[in-house]
N, CA, C and O atoms as a printed pandas DataFrame, in Angstrom:
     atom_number atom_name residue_name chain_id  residue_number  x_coord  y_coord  z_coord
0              1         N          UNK        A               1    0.859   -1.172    0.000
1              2        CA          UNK        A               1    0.000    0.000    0.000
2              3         C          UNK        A               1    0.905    1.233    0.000
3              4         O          UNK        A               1    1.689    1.268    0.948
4              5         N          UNK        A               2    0.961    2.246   -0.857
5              6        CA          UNK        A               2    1.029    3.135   -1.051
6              7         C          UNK        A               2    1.411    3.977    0.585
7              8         O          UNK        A               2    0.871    3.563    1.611
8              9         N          UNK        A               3    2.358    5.127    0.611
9             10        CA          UNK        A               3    1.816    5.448    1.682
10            11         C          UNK        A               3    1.377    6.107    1.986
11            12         O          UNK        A               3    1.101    5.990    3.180
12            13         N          UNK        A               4    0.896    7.359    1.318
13            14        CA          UNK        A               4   -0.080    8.464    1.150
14            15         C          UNK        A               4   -1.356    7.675    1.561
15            16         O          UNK        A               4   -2.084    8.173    2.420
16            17         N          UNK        A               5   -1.775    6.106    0.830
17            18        CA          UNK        A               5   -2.854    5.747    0.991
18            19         C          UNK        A               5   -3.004    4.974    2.229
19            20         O          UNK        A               5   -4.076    4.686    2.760
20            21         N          UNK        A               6   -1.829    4.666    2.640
21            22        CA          UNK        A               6   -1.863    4.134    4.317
22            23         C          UNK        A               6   -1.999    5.284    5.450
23            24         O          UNK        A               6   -2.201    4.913    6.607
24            25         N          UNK        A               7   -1.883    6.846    5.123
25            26        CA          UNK        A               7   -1.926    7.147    6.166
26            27         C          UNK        A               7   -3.578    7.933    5.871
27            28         O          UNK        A               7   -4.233    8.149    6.890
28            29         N          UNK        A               8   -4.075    8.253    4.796
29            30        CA          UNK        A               8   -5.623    7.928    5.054
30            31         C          UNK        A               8   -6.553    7.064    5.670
31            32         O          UNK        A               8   -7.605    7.234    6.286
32            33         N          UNK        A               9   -5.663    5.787    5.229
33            34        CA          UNK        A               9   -6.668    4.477    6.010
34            35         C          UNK        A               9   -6.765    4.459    7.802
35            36         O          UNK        A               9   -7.587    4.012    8.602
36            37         N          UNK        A              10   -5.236    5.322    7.938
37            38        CA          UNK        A              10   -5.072    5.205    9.226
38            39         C          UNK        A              10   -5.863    6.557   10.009
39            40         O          UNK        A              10   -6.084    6.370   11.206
40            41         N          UNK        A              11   -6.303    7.893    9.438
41            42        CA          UNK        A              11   -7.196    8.460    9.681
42            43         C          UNK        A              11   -7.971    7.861   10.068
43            44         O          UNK        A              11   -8.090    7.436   11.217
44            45         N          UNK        A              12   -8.956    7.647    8.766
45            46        CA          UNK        A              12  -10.062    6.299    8.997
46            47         C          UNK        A              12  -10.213    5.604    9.981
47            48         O          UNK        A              12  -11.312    5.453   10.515
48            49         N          UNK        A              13   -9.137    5.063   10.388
49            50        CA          UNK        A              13   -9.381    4.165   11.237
50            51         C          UNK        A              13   -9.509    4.038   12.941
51            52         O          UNK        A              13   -9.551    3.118   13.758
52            53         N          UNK        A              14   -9.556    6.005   12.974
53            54        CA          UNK        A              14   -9.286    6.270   14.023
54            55         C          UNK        A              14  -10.642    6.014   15.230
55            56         O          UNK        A              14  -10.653    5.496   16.346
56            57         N          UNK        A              15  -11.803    6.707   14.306
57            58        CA          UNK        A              15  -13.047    6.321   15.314
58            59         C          UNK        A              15  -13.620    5.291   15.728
59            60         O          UNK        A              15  -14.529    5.092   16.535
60            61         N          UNK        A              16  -12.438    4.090   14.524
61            62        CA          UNK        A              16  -13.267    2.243   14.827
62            63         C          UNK        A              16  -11.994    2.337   16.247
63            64         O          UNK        A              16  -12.516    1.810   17.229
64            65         N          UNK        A              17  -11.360    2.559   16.393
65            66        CA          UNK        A              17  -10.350    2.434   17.686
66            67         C          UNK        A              17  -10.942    3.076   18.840
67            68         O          UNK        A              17  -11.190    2.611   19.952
68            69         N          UNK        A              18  -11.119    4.230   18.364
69            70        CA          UNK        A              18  -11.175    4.890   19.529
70            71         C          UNK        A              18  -12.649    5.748   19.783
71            72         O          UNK        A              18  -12.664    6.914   20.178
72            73         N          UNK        A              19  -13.768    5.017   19.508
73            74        CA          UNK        A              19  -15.187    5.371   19.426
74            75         C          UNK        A              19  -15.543    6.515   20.256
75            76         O          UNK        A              19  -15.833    7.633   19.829
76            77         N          UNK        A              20  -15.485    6.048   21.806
77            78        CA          UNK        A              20  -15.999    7.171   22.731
78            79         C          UNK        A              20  -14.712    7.975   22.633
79            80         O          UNK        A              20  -13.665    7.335   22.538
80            81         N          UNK        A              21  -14.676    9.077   22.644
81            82        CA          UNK        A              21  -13.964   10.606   22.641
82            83         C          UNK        A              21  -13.426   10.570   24.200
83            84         O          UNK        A              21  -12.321   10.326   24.684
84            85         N          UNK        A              22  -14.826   10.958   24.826
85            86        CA          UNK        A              22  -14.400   11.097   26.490
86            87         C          UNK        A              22  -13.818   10.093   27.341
87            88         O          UNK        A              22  -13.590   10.366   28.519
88            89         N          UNK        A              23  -13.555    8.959   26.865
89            90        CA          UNK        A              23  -12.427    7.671   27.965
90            91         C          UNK        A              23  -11.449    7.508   27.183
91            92         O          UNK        A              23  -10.577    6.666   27.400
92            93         N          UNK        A              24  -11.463    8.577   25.793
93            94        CA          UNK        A              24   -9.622    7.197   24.926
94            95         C          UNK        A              24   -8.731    7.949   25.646
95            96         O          UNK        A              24   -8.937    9.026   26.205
96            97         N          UNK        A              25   -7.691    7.277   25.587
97            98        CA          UNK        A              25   -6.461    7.840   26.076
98            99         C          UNK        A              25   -5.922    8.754   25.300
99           100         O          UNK        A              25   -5.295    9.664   25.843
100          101         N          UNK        A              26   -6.058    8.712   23.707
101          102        CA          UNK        A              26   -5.421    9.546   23.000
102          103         C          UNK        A              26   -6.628   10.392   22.453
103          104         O          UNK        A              26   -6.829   10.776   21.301
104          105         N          UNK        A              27   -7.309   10.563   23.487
105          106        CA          UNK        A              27   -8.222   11.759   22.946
106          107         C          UNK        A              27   -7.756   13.142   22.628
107          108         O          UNK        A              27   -8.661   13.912   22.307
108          109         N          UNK        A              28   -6.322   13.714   22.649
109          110        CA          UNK        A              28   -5.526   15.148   22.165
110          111         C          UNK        A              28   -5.028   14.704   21.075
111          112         O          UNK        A              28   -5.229   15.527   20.181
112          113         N          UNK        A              29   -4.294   13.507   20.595
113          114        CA          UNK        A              29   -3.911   13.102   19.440
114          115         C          UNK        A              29   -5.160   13.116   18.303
115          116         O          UNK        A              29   -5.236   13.799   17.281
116          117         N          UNK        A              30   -6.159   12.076   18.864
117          118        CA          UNK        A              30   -7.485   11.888   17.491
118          119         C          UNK        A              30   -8.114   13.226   17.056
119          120         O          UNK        A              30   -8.521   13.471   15.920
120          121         N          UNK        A              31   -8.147   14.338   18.472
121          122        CA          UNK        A              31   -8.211   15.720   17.746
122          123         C          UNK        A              31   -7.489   16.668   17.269
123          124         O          UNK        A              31   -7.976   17.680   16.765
124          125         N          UNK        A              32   -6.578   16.504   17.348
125          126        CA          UNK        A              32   -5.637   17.102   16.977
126          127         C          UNK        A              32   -5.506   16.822   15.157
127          128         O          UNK        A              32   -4.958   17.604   14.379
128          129         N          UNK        A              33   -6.131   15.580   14.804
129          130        CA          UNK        A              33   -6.128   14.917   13.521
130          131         C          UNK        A              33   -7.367   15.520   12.668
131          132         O          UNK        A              33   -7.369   16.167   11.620
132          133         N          UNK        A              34   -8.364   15.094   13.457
133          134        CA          UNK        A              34   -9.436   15.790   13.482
134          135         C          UNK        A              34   -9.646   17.290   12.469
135          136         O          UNK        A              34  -10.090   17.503   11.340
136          137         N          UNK        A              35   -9.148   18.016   13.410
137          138        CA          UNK        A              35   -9.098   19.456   13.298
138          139         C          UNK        A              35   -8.130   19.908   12.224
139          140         O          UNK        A              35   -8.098   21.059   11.787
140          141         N          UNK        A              36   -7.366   18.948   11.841
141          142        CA          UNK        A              36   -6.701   19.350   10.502
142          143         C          UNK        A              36   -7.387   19.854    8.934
143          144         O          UNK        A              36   -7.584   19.025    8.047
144          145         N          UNK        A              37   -7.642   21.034    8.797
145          146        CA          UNK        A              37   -7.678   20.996    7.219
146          147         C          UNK        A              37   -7.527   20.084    6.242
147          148         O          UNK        A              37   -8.416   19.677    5.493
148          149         N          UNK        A              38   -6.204   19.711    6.256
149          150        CA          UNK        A              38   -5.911   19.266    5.531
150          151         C          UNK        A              38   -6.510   17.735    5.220
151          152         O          UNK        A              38   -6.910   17.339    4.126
152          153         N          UNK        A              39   -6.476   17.147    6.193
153          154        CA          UNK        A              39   -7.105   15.859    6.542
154          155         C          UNK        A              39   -8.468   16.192    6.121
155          156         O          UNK        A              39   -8.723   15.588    5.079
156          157         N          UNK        A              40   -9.434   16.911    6.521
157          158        CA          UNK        A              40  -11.157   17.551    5.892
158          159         C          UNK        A              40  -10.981   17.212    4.566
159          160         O          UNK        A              40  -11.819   16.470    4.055
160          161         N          UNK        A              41   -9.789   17.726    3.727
161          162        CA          UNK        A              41   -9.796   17.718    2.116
162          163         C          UNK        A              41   -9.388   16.438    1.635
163          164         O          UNK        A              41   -9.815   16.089    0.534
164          165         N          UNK        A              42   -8.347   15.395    2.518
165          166        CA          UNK        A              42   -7.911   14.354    1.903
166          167         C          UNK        A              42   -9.800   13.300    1.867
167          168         O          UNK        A              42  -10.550   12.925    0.965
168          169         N          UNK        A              43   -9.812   13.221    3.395
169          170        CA          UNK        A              43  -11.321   12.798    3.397
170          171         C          UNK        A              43  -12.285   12.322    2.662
171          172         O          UNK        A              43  -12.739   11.197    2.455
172          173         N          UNK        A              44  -12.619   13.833    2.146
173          174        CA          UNK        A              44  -13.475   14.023    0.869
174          175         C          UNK        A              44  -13.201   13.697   -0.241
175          176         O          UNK        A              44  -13.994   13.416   -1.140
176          177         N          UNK        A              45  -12.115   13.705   -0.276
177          178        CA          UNK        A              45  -11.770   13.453   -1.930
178          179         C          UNK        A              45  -11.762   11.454   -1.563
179          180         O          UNK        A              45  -12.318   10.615   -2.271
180          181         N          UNK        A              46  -11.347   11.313   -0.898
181          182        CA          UNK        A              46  -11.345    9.841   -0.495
182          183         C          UNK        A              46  -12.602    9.442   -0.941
183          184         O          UNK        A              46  -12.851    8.685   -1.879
184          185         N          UNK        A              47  -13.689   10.247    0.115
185          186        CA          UNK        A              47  -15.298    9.390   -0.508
186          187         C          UNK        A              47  -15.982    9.380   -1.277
187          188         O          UNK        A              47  -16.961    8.668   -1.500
188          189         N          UNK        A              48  -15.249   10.723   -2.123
189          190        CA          UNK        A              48  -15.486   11.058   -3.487
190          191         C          UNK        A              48  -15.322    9.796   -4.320
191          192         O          UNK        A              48  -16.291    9.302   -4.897
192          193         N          UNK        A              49  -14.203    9.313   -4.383
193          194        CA          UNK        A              49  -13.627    8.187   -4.447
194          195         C          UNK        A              49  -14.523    6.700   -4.615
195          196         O          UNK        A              49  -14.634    6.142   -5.706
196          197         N          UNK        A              50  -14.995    6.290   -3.631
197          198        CA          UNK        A              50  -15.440    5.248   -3.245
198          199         C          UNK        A              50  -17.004    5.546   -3.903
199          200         O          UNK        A              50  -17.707    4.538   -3.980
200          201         N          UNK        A              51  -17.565    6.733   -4.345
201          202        CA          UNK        A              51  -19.229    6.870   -5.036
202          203         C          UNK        A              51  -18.923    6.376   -6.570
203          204         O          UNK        A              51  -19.835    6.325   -7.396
């Protein structure tokens, strides 16, 4: 896998890990990801993707 396309998947894969917000441990990290721009645009174009 690509790794541009591994570190989308690994976005992705953040809310199957870490569902509830208020008990994860890395709840400053997943927002911190979150809140990225940039990540908003990879996203979209991702699910753009998958229609």
């Amino acid at each position: 896998m690509p790794q541009a396309q591994l570190a989308k998947t690994l976005r992705v894969m953040i809310p199957l890990v870490c569902p509830d917000l208020d008990v994860c441990p890395a709840r400053v990290d997943v927002l911190k990801v979150y809140v990225s721009p940039a990540l908003t645009g990879e996203l979209k174009k991702f699910v753009a993707s998958l229609r």
